[in-house]
RODO-2510 file (C-alpha; in nm, 4 decimals, decimal comma):
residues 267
     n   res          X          Y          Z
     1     x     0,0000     0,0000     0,0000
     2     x     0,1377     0,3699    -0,0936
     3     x     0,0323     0,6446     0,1823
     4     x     0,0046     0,9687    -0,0361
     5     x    -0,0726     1,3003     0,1911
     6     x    -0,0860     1,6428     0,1234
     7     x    -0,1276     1,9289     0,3433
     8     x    -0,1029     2,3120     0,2801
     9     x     0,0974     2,4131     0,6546
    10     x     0,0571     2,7908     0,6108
    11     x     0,3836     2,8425     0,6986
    12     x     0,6606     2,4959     0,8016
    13     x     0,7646     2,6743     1,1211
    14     x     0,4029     2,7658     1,2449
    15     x     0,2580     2,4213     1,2028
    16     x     0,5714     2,2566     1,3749
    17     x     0,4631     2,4871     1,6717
    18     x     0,1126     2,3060     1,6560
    19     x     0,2614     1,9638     1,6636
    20     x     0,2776     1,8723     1,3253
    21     x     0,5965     1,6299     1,3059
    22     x     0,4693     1,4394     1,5926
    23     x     0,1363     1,3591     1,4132
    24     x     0,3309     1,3029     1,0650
    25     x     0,5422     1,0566     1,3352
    26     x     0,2099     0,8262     1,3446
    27     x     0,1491     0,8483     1,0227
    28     x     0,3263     0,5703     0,8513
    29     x     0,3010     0,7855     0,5551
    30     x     0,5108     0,6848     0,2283
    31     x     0,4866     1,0397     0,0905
    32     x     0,4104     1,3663     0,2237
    33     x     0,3496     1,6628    -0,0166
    34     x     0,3318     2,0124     0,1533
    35     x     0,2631     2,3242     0,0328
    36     x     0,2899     2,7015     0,2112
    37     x     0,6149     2,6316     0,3123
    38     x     0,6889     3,0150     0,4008
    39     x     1,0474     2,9454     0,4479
    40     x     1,3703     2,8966     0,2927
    41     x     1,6994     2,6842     0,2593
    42     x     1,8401     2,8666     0,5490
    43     x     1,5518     2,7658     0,8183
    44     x     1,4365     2,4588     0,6680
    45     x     1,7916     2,2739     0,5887
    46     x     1,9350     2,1048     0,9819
    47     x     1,5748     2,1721     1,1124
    48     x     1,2908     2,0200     0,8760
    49     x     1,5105     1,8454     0,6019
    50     x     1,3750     1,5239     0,7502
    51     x     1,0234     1,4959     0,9016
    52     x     0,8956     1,1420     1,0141
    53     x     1,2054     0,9696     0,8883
    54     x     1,1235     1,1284     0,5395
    55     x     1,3910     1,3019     0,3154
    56     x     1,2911     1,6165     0,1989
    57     x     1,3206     1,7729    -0,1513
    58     x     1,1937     2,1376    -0,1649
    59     x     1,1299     2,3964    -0,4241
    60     x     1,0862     2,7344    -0,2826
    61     x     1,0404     3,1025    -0,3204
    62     x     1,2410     3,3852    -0,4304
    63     x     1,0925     3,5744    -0,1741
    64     x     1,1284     3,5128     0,1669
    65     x     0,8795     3,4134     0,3988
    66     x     0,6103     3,3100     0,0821
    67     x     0,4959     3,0318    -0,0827
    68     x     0,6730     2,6958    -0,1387
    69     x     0,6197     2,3498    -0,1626
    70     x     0,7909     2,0122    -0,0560
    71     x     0,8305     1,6763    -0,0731
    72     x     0,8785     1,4241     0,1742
    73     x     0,9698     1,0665     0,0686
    74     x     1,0393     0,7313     0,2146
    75     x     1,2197     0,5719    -0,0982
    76     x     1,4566     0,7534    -0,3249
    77     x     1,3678     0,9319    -0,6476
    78     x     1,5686     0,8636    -0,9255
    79     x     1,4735     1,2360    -1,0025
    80     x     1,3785     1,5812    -0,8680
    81     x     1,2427     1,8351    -1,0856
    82     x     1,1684     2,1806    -0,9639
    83     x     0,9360     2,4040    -1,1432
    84     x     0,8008     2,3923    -1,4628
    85     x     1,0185     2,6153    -1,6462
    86     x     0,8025     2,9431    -1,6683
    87     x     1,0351     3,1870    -1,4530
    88     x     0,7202     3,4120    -1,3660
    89     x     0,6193     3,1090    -1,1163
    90     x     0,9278     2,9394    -1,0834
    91     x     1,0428     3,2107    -0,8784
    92     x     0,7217     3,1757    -0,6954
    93     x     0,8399     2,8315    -0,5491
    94     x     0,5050     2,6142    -0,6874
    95     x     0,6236     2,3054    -0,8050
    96     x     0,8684     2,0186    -0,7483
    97     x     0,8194     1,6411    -0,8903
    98     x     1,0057     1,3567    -0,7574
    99     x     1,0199     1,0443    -1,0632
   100     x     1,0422     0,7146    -0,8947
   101     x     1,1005     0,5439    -1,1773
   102     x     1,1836     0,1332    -1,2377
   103     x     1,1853    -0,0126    -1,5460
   104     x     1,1193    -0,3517    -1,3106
   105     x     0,7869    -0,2425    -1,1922
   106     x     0,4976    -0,4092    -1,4067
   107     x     0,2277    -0,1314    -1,2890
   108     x     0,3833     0,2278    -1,3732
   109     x     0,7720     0,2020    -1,4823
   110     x     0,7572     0,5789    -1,4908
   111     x     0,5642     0,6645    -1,1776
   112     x     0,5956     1,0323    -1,0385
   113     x     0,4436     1,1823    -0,7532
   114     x     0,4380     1,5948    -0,7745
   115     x     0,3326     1,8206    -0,5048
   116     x     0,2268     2,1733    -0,6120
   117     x     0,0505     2,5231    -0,5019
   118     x    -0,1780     2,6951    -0,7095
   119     x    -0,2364     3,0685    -0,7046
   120     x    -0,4728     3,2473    -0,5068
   121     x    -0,6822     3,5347    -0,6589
   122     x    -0,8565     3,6457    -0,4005
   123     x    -0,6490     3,9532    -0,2892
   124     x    -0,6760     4,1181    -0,6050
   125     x    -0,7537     4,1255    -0,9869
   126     x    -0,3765     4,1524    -1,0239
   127     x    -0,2743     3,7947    -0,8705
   128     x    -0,6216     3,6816    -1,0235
   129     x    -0,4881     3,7243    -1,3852
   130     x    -0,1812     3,5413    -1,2094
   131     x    -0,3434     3,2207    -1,0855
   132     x    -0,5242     3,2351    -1,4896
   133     x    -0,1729     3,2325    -1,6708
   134     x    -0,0612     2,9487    -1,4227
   135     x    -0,4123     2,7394    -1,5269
   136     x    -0,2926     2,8319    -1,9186
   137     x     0,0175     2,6567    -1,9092
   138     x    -0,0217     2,4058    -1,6622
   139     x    -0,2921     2,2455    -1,8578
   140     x    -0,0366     2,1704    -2,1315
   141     x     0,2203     2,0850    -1,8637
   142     x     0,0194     1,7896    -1,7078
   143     x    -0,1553     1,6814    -2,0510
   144     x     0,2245     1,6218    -2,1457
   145     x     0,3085     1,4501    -1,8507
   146     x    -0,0204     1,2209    -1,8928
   147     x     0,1032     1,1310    -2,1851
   148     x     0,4384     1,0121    -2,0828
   149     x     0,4131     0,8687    -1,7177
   150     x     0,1631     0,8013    -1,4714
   151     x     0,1455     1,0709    -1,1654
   152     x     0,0032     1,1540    -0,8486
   153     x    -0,0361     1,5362    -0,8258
   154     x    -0,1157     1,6519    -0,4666
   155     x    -0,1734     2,0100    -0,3491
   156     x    -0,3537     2,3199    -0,2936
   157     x    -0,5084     2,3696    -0,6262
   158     x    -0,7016     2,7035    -0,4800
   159     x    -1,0240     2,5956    -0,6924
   160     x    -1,3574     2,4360    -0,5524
   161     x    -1,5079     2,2346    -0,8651
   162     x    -1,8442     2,1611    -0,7730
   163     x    -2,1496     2,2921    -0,5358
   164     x    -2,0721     2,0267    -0,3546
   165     x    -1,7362     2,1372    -0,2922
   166     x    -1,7736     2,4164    -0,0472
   167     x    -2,0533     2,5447     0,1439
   168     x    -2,1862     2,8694     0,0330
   169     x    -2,1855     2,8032    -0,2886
   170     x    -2,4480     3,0127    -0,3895
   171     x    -2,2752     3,3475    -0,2897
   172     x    -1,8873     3,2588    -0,4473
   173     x    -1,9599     3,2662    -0,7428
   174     x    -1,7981     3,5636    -0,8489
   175     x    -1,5513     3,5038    -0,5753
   176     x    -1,1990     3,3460    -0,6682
   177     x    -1,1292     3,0011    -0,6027
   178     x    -1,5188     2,9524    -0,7357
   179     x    -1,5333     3,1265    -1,0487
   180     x    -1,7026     3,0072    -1,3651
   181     x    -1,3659     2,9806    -1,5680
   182     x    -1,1445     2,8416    -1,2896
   183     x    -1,4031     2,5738    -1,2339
   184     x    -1,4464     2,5066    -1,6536
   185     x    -1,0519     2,4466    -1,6215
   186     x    -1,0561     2,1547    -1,3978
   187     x    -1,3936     2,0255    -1,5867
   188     x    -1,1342     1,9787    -1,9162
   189     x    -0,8599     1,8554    -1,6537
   190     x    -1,1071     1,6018    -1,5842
   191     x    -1,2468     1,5548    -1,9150
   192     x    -1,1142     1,1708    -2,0672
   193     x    -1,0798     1,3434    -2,3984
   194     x    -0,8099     1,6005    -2,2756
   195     x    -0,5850     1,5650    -1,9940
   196     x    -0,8175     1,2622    -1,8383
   197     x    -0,6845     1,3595    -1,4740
   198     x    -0,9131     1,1686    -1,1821
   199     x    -1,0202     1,3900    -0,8609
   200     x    -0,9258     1,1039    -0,6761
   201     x    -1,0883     1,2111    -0,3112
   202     x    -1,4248     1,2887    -0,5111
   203     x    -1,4214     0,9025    -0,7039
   204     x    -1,4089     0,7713    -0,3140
   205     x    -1,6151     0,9855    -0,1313
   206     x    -1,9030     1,1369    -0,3352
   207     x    -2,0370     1,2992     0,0363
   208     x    -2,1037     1,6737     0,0998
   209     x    -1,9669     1,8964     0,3970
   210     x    -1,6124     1,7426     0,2985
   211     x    -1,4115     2,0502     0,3125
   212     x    -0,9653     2,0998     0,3690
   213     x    -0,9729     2,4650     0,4137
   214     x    -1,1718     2,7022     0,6382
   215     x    -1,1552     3,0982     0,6657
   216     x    -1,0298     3,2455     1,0181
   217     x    -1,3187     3,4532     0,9860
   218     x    -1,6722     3,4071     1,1258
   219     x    -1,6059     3,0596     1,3262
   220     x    -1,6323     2,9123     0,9674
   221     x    -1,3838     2,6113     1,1318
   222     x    -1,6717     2,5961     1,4185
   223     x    -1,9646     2,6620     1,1747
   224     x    -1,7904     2,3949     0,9101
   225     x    -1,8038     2,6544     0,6515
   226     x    -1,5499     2,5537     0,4447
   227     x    -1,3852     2,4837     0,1098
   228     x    -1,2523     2,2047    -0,0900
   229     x    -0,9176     2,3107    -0,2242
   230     x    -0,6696     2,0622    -0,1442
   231     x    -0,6757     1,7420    -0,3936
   232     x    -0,5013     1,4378    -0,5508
   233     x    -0,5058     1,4221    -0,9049
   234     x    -0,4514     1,1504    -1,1135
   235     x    -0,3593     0,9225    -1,4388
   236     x    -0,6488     0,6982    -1,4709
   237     x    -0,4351     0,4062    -1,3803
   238     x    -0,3748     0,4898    -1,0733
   239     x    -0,6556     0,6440    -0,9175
   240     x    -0,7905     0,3018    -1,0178
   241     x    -0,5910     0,2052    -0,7359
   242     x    -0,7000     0,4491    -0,4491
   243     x    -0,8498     0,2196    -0,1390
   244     x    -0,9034     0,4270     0,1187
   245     x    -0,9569     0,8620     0,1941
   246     x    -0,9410     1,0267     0,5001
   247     x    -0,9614     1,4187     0,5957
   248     x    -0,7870     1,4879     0,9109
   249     x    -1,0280     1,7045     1,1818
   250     x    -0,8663     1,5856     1,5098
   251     x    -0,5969     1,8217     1,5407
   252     x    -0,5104     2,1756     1,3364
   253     x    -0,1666     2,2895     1,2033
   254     x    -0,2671     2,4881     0,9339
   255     x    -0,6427     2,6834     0,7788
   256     x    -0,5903     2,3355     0,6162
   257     x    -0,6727     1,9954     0,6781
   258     x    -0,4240     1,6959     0,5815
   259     x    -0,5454     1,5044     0,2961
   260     x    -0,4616     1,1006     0,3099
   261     x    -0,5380     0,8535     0,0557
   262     x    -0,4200     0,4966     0,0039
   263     x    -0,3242     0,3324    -0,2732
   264     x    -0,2908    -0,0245    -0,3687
   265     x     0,0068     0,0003    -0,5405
   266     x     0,3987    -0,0245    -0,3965
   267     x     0,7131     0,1480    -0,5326
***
């Protein structure tokens, strides 16, 4: 079985102050994929380079204190790719893919696992246009990768898809993260006759009120007014293979909640 979590932290240093390494400790996780590191080489290298006995691979931002993302492994990628080669985001620190490639392995000789942040729009029609060039070319960047390997992509994609997939859904609609456009783009992620990605948590658990992110406003955490931004997306092949979701509620680190799914499939 392969343990595949991904949680946004809001910052690496914050959510070690709310006990996150001790409940990645019980874990028995395979791969963790974080996002929101907020940090850099300097405070993460000799402090959270390893986290449950997993080796970390990071890409971050240019600018301190801001944005991201991470990988933490139990096996070793033959591999680690970080970005996607567009230096507006690059520099933003949104993507890193670790290949874990075998040519051995009957199921998925190229097999890579990728964690990644989306944009957020919300705090102004400026980043907005932002988070809508990243959608433009990481459409093509994933259809290519479909096309070549199977993958696990885990993150906070910063986009609720359905009605279902947030609360007031009624009154976001012109709001980012809900818009008609940003929700059309994971639609044709999704579709079997483009990119043919699987919303992996939504194929095991069609159930409403399942939300990863809540607002610090308005008790919305209390109230369970939340959002649906954090997903694993997948080749067809293996989200075949998912067994087994869980959203984590006990404890907080983060405006996000950890996202686990099992799969039956080894590395």
């Amino acid at each position: 079985m392969f343990r595949l979590v991904t949680l946004n932290l809001n910052g690496i240093r914050s959510a070690a102050t709310k006990g996150f390494e001790a409940w990645a400790s019980g874990l028995a996780a395979d791969c963790m994929g974080v996002q929101e590191l907020k940090a850099q080489a300097d405070t993460v290298v000799g402090r959270f380079e390893q986290v449950a006995g997993l080796q970390g691979h990071f890409h971050y931002a240019d600018k301190k204190g801001y944005s991201g993302v991470g990988l933490y492994t139990r096996h070793t990628p033959s591999a680690v790719i970080t970005g996607t080669g567009h230096p507006e985001f690059d520099a933003e620190g949104r993507f890193i893919e670790l290949r874990f490639d075998d040519s051995r392995r009957v199921l998925a000789p190229r097999f890579s696992v990728i964690s990644c942040y989306f944009p957020s729009g919300s705090s102004g029609e400026h980043r907005q246009q932002a988070k809508f060039r990243f959608l433009a070319l990481m459409a093509p960047h994933l259809a290519a990768l479909a096309r070549e390997r199977e993958f696990v992509l885990v993150g906070d994609i910063n986009i609720a898809h359905q009605a279902i997939d947030l609360k007031n859904w009624k009154g976001n609609q012109k709001n980012s993260g809900f818009l008609p456009e940003e929700r059309a783009w994971l639609t044709e992620l999704f579709d079997p006759t483009k990119t043919g990605l699987v919303d992996v948590f939504r194929t095991l658990n069609p159930h409403p009120e399942q939300y990863t992110w809540w607002s610090n406003r308005g008790q919305a955490w209390a109230k369970n007014v939340g959002w649906r931004l954090d997903y694993h997306l997948a080749t067809p092949a293996i989200a075949a293979l998912a067994r087994h979701e869980h959203i984590y509620l006990d404890l907080r680190f983060s405006d996000h909640a950890p996202l686990l799914i099992d799969y039956d499939f080894a590395l």
